[in-house]
C-alpha angles and dihedrals in degrees: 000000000000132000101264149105108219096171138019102194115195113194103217133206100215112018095196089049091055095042095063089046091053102027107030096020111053094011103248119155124223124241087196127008116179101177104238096008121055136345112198121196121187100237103178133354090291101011133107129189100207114194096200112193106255099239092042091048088047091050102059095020099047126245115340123226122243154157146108116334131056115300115261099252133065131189121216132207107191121212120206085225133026092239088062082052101051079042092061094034087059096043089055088054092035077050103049102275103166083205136041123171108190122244107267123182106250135229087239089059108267146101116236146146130180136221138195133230122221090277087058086248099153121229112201110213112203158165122214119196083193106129091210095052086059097108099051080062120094111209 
């Protein structure tokens, strides 16, 4: 099998809802958008964030776990300054966002804050001064 992601597939709970945080909000367009069903973003060269309507994606994956807390997963963007970051982290609240957590500089050397989309999935919006992470940063 080799090395790569090809989807991330979200199960959400309102797909409209979804659609005006990613499209209208941040600005994202879809690859694929199939109203009730599925919205597909083009997240890296050979990367796709699906946001799979949560019945649908019961249906054909099995029962979905759920309950109080923050979902297990996060996603990252990563910014090449914290000011990007504090950019990106206004434009999700400006956006909808139901959570914003403030950039903070961070005990393993970077700057970062989160942020959540209609469903409560946490992005994490940061800035690495890792030198080996140079080329997952856009400029």
């Amino acid at each position: 099998m080799d090395q790569r992601i090809s989807f991330i597939t979200l199960a959400v709970a309102d797909l409209d809802a979804t659609r005006r945080f990613y499209r209208d909000g941040l600005g994202w367009k879809p690859e694929i958008d199939v109203p009730g069903e599925v919205l597909m973003f083009r997240a890296g060269e050979r990367l796709i964030l699906s946001l799979w309507d949560r019945t649908a994606c019961e249906a054909e994956v099995g029962p979905l776990m759920s309950g109080p807390g923050v979902a297990p997963v996060t996603i990252a963007h990563n910014m090449a300054t914290p000011e990007g970051v504090d950019e990106v982290l206004a434009t999700a609240k400006a956006a909808g966002a139901p959570h914003v957590q403030a950039g903070v500089q961070r005990d393993w050397g970077g700057y970062s804050g989160y942020f959540s989309d209609p469903d409560g999935f946490r992005w994490e919006v940061a800035c690495n001064p890792d030198p080996g992470l140079g080329a997952i940063v856009l400029p």
